[in-house]
VOPAGU-2260 file (C-alpha; in pm, 1 decimal, decimal comma):
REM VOPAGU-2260
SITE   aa  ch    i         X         Y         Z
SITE  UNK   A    0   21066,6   10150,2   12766,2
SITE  UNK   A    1   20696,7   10031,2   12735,5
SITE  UNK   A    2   20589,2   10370,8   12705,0
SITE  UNK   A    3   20787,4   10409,9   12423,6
SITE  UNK   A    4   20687,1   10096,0   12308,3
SITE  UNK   A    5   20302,5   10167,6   12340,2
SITE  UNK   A    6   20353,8   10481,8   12164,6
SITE  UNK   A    7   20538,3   10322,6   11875,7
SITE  UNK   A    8   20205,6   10084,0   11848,3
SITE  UNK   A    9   19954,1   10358,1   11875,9
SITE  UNK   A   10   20120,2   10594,1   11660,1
SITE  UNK   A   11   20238,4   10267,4   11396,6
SITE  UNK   A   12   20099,6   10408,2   11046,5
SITE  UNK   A   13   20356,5   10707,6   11121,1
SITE  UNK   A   14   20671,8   10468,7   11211,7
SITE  UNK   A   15   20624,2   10200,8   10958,9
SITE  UNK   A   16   20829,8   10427,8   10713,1
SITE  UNK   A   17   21124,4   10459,0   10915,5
SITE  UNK   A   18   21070,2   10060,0   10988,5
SITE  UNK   A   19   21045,9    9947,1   10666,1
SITE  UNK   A   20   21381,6   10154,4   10551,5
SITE  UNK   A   21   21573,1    9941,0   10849,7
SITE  UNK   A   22   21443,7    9607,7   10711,3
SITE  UNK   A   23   21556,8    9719,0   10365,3
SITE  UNK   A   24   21906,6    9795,0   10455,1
SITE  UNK   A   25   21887,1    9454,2   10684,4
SITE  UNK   A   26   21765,0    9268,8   10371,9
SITE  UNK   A   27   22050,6    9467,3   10149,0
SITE  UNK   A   28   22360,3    9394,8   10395,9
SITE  UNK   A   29   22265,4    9056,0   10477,8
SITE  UNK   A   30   22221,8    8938,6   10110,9
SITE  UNK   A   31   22517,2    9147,7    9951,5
SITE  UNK   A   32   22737,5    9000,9   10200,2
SITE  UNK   A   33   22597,2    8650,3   10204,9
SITE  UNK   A   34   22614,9    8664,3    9823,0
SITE  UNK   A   35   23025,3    8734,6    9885,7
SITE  UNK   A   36   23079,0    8511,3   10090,0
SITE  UNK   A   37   22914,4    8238,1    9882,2
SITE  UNK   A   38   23129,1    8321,8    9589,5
SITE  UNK   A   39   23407,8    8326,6    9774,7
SITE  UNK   A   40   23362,3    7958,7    9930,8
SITE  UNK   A   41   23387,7    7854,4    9553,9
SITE  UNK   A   42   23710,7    7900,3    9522,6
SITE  UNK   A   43   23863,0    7733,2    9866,0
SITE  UNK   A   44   23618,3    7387,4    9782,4
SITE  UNK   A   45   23900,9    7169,6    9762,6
SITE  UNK   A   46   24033,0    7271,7   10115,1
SITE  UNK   A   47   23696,6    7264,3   10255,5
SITE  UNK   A   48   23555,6    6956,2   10138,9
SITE  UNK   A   49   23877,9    6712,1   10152,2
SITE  UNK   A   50   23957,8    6600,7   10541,0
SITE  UNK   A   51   24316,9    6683,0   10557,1
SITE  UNK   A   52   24411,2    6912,0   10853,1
SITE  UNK   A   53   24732,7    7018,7   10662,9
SITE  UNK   A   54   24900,4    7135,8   10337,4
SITE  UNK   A   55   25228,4    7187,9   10257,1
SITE  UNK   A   56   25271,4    7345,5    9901,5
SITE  UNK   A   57   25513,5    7593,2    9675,1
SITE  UNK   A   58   25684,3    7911,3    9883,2
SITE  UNK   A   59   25432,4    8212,9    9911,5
SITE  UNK   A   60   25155,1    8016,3    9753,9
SITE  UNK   A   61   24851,0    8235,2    9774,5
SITE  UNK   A   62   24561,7    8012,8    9669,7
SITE  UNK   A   63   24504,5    7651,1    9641,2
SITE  UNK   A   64   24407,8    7683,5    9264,8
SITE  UNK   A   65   24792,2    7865,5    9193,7
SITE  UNK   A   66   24962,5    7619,0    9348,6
SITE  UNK   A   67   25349,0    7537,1    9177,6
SITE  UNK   A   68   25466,2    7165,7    9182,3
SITE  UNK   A   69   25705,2    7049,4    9453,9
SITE  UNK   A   70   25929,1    6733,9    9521,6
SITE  UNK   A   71   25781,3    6478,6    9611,4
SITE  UNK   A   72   26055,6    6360,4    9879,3
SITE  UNK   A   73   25953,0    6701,0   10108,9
SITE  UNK   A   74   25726,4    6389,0   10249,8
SITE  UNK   A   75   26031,6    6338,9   10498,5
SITE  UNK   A   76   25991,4    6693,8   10632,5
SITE  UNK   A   77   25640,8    6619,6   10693,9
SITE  UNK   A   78   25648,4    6275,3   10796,3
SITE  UNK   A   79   25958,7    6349,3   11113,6
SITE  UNK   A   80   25674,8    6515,0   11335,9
SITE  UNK   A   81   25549,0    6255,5   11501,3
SITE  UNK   A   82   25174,2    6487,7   11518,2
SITE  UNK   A   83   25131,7    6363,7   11147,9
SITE  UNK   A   84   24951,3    6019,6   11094,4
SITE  UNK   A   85   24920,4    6023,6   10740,1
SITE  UNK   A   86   25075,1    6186,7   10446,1
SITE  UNK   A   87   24942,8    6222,3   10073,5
SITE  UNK   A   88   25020,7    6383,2    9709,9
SITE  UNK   A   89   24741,8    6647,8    9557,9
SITE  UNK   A   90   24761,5    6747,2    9237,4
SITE  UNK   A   91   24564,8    7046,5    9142,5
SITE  UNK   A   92   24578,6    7358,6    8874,2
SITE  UNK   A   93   24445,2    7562,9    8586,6
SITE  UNK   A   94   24446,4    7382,8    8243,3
SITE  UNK   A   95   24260,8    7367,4    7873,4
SITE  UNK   A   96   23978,3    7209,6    7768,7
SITE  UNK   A   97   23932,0    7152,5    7422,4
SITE  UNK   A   98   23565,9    7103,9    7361,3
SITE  UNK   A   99   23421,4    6825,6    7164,9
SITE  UNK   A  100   23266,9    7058,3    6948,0
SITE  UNK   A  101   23579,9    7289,8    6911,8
SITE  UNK   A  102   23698,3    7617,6    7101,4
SITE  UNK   A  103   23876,1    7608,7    7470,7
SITE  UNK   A  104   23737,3    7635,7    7814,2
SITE  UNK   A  105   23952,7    7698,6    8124,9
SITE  UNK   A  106   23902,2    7431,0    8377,5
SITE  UNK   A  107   24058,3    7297,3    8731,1
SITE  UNK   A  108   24220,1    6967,1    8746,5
SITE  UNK   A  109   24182,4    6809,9    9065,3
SITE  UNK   A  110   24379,5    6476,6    9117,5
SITE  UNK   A  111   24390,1    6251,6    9442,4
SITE  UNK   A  112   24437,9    5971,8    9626,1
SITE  UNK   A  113   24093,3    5715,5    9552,3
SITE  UNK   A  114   24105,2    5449,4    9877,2
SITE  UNK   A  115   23821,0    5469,8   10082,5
SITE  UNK   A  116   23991,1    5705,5   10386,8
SITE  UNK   A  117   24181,1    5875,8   10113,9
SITE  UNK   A  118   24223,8    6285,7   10252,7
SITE  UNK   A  119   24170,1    6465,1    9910,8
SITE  UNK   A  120   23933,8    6329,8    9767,5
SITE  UNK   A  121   23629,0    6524,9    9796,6
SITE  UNK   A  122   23337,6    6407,8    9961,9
SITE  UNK   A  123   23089,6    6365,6    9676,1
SITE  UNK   A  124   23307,7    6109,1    9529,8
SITE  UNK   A  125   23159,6    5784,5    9631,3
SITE  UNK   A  126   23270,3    5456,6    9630,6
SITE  UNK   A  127   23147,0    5363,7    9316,6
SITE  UNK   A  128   23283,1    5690,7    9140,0
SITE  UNK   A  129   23621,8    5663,7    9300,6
SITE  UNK   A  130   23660,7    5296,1    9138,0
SITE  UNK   A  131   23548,4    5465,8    8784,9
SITE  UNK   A  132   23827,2    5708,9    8854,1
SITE  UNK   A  133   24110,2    5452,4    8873,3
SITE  UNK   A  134   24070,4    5373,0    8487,2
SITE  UNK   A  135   24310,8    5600,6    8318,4
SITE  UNK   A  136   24178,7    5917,6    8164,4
SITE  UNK   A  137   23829,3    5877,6    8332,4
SITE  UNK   A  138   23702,2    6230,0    8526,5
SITE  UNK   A  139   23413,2    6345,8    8750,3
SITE  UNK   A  140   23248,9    6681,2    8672,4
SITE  UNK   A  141   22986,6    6861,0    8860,1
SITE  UNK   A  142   22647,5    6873,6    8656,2
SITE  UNK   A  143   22574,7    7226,8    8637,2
SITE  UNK   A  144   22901,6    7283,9    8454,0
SITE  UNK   A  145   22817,9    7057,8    8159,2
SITE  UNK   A  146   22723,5    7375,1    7914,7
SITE  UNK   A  147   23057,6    7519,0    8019,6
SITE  UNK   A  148   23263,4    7216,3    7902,2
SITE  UNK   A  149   23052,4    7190,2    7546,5
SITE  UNK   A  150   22890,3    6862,2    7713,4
SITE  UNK   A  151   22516,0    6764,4    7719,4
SITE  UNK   A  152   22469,9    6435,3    7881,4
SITE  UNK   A  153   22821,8    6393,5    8051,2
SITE  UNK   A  154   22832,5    6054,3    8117,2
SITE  UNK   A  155   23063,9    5899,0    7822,7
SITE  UNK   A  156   23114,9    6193,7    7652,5
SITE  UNK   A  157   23452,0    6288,6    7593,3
SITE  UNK   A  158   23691,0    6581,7    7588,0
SITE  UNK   A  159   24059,1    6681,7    7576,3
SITE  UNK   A  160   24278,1    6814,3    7837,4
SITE  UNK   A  161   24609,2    6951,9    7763,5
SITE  UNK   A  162   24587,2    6715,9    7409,7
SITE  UNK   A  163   24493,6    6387,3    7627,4
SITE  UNK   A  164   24177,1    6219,5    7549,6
SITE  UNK   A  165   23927,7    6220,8    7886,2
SITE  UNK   A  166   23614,2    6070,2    7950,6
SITE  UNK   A  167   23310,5    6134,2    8207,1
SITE  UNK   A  168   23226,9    5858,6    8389,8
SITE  UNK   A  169   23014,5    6030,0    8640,3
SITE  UNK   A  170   22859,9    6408,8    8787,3
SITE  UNK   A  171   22825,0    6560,4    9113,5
SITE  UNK   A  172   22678,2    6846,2    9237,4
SITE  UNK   A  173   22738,1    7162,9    9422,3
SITE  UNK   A  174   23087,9    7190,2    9294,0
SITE  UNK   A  175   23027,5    7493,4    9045,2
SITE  UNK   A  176   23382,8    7704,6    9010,6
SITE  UNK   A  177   23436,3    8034,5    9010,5
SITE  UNK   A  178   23741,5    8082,7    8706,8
SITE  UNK   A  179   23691,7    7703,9    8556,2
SITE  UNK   A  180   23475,0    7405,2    8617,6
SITE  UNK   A  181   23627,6    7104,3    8830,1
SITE  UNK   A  182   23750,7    6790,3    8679,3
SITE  UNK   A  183   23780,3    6528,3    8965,5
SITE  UNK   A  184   24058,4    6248,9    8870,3
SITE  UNK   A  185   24359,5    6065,8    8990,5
SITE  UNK   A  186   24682,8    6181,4    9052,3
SITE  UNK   A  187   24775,7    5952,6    8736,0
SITE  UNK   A  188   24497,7    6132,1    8508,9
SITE  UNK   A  189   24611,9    6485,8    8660,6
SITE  UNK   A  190   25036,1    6477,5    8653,3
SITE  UNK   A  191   25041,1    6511,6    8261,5
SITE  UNK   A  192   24772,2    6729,6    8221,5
SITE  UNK   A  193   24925,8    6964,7    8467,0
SITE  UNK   A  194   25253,2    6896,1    8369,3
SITE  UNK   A  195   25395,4    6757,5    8713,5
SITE  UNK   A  196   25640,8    6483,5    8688,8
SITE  UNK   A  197   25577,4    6152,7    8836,4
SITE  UNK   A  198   25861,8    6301,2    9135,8
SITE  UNK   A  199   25675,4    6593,5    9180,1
SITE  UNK   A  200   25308,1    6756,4    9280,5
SITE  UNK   A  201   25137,6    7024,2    9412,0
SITE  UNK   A  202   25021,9    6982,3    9717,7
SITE  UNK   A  203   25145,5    6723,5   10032,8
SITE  UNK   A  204   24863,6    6699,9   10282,3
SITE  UNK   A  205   24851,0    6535,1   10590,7
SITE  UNK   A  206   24639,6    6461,3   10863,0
SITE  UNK   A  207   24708,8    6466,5   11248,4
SITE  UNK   A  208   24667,2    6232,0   11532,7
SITE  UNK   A  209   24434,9    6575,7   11673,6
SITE  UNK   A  210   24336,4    6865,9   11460,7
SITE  UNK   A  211   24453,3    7137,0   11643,9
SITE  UNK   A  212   24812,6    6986,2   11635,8
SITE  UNK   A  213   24823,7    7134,1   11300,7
SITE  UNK   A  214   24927,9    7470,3   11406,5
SITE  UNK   A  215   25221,3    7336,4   11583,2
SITE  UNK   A  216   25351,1    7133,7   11278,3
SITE  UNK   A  217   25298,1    7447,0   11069,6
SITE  UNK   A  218   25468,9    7667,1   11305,8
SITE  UNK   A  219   25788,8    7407,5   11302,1
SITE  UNK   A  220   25771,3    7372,9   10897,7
SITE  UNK   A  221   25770,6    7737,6   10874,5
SITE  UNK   A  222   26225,2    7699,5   10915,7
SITE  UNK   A  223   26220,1    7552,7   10529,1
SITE  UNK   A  224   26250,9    7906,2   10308,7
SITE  UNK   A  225   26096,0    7716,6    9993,9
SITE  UNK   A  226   25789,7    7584,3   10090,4
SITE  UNK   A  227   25472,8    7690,0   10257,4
SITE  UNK   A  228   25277,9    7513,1   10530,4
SITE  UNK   A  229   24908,6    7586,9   10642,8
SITE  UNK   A  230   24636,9    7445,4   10855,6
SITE  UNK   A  231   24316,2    7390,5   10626,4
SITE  UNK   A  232   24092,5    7681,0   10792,5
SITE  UNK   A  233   24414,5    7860,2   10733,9
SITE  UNK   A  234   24454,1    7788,9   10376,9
SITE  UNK   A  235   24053,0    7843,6   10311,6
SITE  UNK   A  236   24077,8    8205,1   10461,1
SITE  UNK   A  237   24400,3    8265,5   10240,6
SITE  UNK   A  238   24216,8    8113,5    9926,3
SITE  UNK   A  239   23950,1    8333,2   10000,9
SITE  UNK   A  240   24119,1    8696,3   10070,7
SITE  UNK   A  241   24315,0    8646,7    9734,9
SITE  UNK   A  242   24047,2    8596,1    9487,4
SITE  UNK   A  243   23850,5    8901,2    9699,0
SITE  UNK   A  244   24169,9    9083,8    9687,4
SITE  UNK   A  245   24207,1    8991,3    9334,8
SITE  UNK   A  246   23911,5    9040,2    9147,9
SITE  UNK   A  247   23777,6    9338,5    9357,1
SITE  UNK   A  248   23414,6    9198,3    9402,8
SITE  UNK   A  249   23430,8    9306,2    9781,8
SITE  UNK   A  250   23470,3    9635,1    9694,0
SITE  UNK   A  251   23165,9    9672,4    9467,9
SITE  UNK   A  252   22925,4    9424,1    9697,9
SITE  UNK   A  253   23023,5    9644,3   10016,9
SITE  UNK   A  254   23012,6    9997,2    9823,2
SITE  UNK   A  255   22621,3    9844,2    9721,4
SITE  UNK   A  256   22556,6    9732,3   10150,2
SITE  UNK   A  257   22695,2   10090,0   10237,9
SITE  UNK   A  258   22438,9   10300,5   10016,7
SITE  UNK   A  259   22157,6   10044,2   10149,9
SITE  UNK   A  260   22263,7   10102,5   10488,8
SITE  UNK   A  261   22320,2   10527,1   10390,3
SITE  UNK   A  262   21958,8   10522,0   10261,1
SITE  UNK   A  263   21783,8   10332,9   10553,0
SITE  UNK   A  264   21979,8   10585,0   10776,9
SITE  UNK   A  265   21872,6   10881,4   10630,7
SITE  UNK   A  266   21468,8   10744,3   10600,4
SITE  UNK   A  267   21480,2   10648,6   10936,2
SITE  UNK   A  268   21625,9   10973,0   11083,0
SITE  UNK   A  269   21345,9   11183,6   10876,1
SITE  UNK   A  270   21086,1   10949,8   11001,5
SITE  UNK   A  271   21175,1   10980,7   11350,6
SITE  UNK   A  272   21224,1   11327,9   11351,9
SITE  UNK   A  273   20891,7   11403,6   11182,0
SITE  UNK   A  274   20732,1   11161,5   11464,1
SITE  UNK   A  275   20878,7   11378,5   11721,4
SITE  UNK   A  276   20786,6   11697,8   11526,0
SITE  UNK   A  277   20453,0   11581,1   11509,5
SITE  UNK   A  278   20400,8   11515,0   11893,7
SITE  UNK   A  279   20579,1   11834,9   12001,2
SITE  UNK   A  280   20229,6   11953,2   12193,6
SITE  UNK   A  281   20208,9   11627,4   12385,8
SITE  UNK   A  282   20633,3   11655,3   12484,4
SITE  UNK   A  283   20553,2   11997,9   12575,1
SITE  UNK   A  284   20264,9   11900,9   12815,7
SITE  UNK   A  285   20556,9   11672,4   12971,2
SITE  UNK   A  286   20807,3   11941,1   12999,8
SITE  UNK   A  287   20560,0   12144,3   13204,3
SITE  UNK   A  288   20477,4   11859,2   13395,1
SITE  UNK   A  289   20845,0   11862,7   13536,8
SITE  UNK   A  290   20931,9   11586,7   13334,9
SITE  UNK   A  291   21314,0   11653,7   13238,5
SITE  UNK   A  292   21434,2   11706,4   12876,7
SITE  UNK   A  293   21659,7   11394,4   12891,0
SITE  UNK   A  294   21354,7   11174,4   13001,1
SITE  UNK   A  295   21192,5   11271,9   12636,2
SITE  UNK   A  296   21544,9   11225,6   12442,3
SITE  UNK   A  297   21544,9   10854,7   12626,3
SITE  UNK   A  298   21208,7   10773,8   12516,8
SITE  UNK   A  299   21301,8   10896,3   12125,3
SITE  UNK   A  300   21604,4   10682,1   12166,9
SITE  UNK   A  301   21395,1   10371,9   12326,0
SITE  UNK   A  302   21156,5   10412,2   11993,2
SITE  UNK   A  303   21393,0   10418,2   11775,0
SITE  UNK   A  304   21616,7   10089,0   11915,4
SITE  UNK   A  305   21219,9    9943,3   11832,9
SITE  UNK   A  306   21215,9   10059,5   11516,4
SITE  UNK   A  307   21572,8    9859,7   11466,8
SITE  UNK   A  308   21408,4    9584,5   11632,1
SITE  UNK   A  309   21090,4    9560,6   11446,5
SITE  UNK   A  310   21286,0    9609,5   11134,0
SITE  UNK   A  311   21543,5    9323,0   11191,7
SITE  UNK   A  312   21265,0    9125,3   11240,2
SITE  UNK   A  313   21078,1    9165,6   10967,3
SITE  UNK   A  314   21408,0    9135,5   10747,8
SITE  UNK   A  315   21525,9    8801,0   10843,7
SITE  UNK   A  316   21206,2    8592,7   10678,6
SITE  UNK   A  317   21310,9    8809,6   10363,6
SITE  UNK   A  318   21657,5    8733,6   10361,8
SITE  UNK   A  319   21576,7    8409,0   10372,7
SITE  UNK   A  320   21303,8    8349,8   10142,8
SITE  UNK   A  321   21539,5    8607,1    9895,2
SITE  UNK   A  322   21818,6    8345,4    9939,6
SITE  UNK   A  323   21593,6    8099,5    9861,3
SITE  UNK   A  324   21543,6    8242,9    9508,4
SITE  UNK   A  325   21882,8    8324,0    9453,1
SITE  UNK   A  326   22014,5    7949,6    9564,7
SITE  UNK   A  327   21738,6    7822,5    9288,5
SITE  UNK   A  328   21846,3    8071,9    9020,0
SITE  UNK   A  329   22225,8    7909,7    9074,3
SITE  UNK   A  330   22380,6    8179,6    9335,1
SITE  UNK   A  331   22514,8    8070,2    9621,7
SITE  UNK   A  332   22447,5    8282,0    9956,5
SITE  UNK   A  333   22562,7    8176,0   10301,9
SITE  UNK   A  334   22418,6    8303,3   10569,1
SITE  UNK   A  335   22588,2    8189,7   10863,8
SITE  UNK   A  336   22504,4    8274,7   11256,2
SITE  UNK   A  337   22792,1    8522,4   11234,2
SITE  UNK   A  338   22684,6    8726,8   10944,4
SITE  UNK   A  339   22320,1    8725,0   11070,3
SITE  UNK   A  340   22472,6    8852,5   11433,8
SITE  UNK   A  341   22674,2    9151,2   11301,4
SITE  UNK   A  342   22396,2    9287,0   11043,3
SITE  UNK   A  343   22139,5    9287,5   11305,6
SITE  UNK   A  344   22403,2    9494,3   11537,3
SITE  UNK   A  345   22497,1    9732,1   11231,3
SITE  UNK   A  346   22094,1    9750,1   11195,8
SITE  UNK   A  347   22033,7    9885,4   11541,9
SITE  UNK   A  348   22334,5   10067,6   11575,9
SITE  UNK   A  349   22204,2   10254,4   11246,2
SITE  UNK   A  350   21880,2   10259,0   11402,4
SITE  UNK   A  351   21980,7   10474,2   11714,9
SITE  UNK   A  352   22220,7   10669,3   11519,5
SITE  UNK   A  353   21874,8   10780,3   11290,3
SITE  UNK   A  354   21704,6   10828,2   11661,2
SITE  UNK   A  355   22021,9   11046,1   11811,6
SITE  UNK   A  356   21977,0   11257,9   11444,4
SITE  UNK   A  357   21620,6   11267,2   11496,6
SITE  UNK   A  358   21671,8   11451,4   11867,0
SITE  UNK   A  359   21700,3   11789,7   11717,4
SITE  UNK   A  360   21370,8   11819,2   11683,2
SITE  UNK   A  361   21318,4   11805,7   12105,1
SITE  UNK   A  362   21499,1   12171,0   12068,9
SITE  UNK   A  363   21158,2   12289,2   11985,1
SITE  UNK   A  364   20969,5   12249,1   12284,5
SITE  UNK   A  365   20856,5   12559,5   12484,1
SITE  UNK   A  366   20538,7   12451,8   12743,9
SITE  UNK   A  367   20467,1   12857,0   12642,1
SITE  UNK   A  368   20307,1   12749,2   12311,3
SITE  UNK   A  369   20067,4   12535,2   12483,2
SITE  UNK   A  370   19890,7   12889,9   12599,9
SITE  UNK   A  371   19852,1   12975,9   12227,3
């Protein structure tokens, strides 16, 4: 392995080819994916950020944002397991905004509970904005979605949901939607503008006396045919596959990652194999030294799991610093542990499939044309 190594350093102005194609692919994969998987977290906010460790909803529900109002009374089915400590209503759906300055948005009503340990309400509401909220008709929007709603200030401005008359009395940040901004409000402001009843809503969540106790309740709910019960990682992941599912974006992201990692291949096979082409005289002198033919096909293999190396290295301070960029331009990218983990394996793995190409070339040797 260090002789590999050491011949990777001496010869470097012939490898850095074949280890700047791996950190490309790196950088490609890592972004694409972390640019998915920021898009997606849009759309399961409301399950992320609220601290309930249930919901109970509509039959078949598929997302939290398509979510069909209930009865209120299913409180009882939730409230007889003794796991459950507290229950509450959640109103949220898809509804018009009427600009102040004419023409329609689509936005996301969001109504909860307001007390101070209250489970839906998200957790940039603070105590000041969740007393605003109680006044009737008062919302919360995030910032960056001001241009969206025709708004410029936000704060006082007005606008009309559904035909009611609403008013901003204060902005967060880093809730940006996907399909529609957010409008944060109470379950009073939401129910007409969603058109749930005052016996009705669309979500009952709950909380339990231990998290993973969840599952259990979920598992027992699961006898009632007409509604749907989830844990909240549960319901996140379901948010999430549906609006992949549904608007394809997966598809094109991962088509984009899979000619990255295509084109790193293929430069990183010709780079090894024109490395090994190039020192055919010295594996020759080897060969006649006794040294076996799988010794040689090792050390190609050990250079080219440092090429993967090198490469992932050099592609993580990119993918970061690129993430960087994107964040400030108004992308979201996550990069979690277990994204990095798998790219860097479907980097080397890549990287000794180019070396296990690049072994044809060790066909060449003959010791004979050393006496030429």
């Amino acid at each position: 392995m260090s002789y590999s190594f050491a011949t990777l350093w001496h010869d470097r102005q012939r490898y850095l080819p074949g280890v700047l194609a791996v950190a490309f692919s790196a950088v490609l994969v890592a972004l694409q994916f972390g640019l998915l998987f920021g898009l997606l977290s849009v759309t399961s906010i409301p399950v992320d950020r609220t601290h309930a460790d249930l919901w109970v909803g509509a039959a078949d529900v598929l997302s939290v944002d398509i979510g069909g109002p209930i009865p209120s009374a299913w409180i009882s089915r939730v409230a007889e397991h003794p796991e459950v400590t507290r229950i509450e209503e959640y109103c949220q759906g898809f509804s018009k905004w009427k600009k102040p300055n004419g023409g329609e948005e689509l936005c996301i009503v969001v109504g909860s509970s307001l007390e101070a340990d209250a489970l839906g309400a998200v957790s940039a509401l603070t105590p000041d904005l969740r007393e605003k909220l109680t006044e009737p008709g008062s919302i919360v929007v995030d910032e960056s979605e001001l241009s969206r709603l025709g708004l410029t200030t936000g704060i006082d401005e007005y606008g009309e949901i559904l035909g009611r008359k609403v008013r901003v009395v204060g902005l967060i940040s880093g809730y940006k939607s996907l399909a529609g901004p957010y409008v944060f409000c109470s379950m009073n402001t939401a129910r007409p503008v969603l058109r749930v009843t005052r016996d009705q809503t669309t979500y009952l969540i709950g909380r339990c006396r231990d998290p993973r106790e969840a599952a259990a309740v979920v598992e027992r709910l699961a006898r009632y045919d007409d509604m749907s019960a989830f844990t909240s990682p549960d319901f996140s992941i379901r948010s999430r596959v549906h609006w992949l599912t549904k608007t394809k974006a997966g598809i094109a992201l991962g088509y984009s990652a899979l000619l990255g990692l295509l084109v790193g291949a293929v430069v990183t096979s010709q780079t090894l194999y024109a490395a090994v082409a190039a020192s055919l005289r010295e594996y020759a002198i080897l060969q006649a030294l006794g040294i076996p033919r799988w010794r040689m096909a090792a050390a190609v293999m050990a250079q080219s799991f440092w090429v993967g190396v090198i490469g992932v290295v050099v592609a993580l301070p990119t993918v970061f610093g690129l993430a960087r960029i994107a964040e400030w331009a108004g992308a979201r990218v996550q990069l979690g542990p277990e994204l990095l983990a798998a790219v860097a394996g479907i980097t080397l793995v890549m990287a000794l499939g180019s070396g296990l190409a690049a072994l044809r070339s060790l066909r060449l040797i003959e010791p004979a044309n050393l006496l030429r």
